[in-house]
C-alpha positions, 0 to 999 in steps of 0.5 A: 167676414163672409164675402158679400156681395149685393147680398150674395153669399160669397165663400173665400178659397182658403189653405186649411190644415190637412191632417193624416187619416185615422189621427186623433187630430182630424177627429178633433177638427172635425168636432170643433169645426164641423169639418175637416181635410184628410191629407192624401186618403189616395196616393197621386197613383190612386187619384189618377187611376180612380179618375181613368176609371170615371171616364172608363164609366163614362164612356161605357154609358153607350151615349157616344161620349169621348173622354178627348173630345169636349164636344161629346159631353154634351147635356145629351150624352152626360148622365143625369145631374143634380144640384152642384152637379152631382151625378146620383144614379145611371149605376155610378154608385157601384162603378169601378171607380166607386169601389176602387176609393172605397177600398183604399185603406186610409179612406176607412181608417179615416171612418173608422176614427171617428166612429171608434169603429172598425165595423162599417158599412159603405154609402152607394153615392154617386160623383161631382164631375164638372165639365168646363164651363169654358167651353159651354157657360150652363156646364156652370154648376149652382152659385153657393150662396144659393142652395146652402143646405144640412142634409140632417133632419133637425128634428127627425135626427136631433143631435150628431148622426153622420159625417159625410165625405169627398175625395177629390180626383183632381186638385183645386184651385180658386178658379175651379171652385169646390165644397162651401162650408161655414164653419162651426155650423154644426153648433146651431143645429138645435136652433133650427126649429125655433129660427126657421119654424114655418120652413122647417114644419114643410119637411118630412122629419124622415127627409133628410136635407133642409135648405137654407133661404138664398143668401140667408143673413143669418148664415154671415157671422161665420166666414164662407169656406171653400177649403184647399184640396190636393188630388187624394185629399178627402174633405170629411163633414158632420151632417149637420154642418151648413154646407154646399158646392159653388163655382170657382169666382176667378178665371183661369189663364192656362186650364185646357178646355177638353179636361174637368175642372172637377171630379169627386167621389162622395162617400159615407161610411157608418157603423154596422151596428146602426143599420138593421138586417132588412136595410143590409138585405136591400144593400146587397140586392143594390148591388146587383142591381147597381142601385146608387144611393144617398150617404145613409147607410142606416136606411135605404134611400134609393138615388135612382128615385130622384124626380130629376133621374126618373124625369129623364129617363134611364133607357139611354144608358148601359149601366156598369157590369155588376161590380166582383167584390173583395171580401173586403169590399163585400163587408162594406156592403153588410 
């Protein structure tokens, strides 16, 4: 059962199977369970050098923040975030650090399974970094239960049309809290217009993103996860899966204050073919002008569009230099 209480959705911390990147295996577990961890995407070397090149971005954004000293990472200083965190835009989507996992081979290869297809296009997504909340109580990011969500119209894009994924920089735990996740909610994703009419007849079928109501009951028959993630495992979703971020629900008793508590890439790769020669062109002039944007890559959703992002303004930030890309890399972009 889902763990309640007062009426609040609660996620249980649970030890899933990892499985290898590209295995027949994890493409099944993912169209069974609407989810599924690939083991290891990043080598421990990897994770460590992707998570020195975050705080490389970090610290180059000119607002005077210290990867050493806690106190510099102030709400003044720290890029713009969204919901659970999540920093979208301030040019993290084509920082070293992005590039870097997208260019590990078993990050696509695990794609490149589930579409049956090598030809993909990369998404421009920004990071989940969270600070300590240990150190300052509102670094604390959004109680799950409040803002389950899909981020797949039900109408607008009836049936399976993306799978969404995470890498993970540093190891989790149940006090650091990670990605919810109700498994097997991709199956009731063709009931949404008859269950939540009024809600959903609010939504643009062009918007892809619907929010359940806070601690829905009818999301309870299926246990609330949040899966066990090494550093280099990448979480894979299907878009139509019922998920979100929450906070860790224990207390930590030897966490260093001054360190994240965590730090995860976002990342979507899609086919090629699903995406158009007017997108591809918009992808291309992002990159030179280090435009971040949502996991589509089959439309141009610009993230530095976000009302959040354009209410605080971007003049205090240096934006990454323009990113030299591989051939490689340059075929992810289209």
């Amino acid at each position: 059962m889902v763990v309640m209480t007062t009426g609040e959705i609660q996620a249980t911390y649970t030890h899933v199977e990892r499985l290898a990147a590209g295995s027949r295996e994890s493409v099944n577990h993912l169209d069974q369970h609407g989810y599924v961890v690939v083991k290891s995407a990043l080598s421990p070397a990897q994770a460590t050098t992707a998570l020195n090149l975050t705080w490389d971005y970090l610290e180059a954004l000119g607002t005077g923040i210290d990867r050493n000293d806690v106190s510099t990472w102030a709400d003044d200083r720290w890029p713009v975030a969204v919901h659970g965190g999540i920093i979208p835009s301030q040019g993290i989507g084509h920082c070293a650090a992005q590039w870097s996992i997208r260019s590990v081979p078993a990050v696509k290869e695990a794609f490149a399974a589930v579409w049956d297809d090598e030809d993909l296009l990369v998404s421009f997504d920004g990071m989940a970094l969270w600070r300590p909340p240990s150190v300052d109580p509102d670094w604390r990011t959004n109680r799950g239960g409040s803002w389950l969500h899909i981020d797949q119209h039900p109408i607008g894009r009836p049936g399976f049309h993306c799978v969404q994924g995470m890498v993970s920089l540093l190891p989790t735990d149940p006090t650091t809290g990670g990605n919810v996740l109700i498994p097997g909610s991709h199956r009731m994703f063709e009931q949404i217009p008859e269950l939540y009419t009024d809600r959903l007849a609010r939504i643009d079928p062009t918007i892809d993103h619907f929010r359940f109501p806070t601690d829905d009951p009818q999301l309870t028959d299926t246990p609330a996860i949040i899966c066990h993630l090494e550093a280099g495992d990448m979480l894979l979703w299907d878009s139509r899966t019922v998920h979100c971020s929450s906070p860790g629900s224990a207390t930590s008793d030897g966490a260093t204050p001054a360190s994240l508590i965590r730090a995860a890439s976002l990342i979507c790769m899609m086919p090629r073919s699903r995406s158009n020669d007017q997108i591809i062109a918009k992808r291309r002039e992002a990159v030179a002008n280090r435009t971040s944007t949502t996991n589509w890559s089959d439309r141009f959703v610009n993230a530095d569009r976000f009302p959040q992002v354009i209410a605080a303004g971007s003049d205090k930030y240096l934006l990454p230099p323009v990113p030299e890309l591989t051939n490689a890399q340059r075929a992810l972009v289209g």
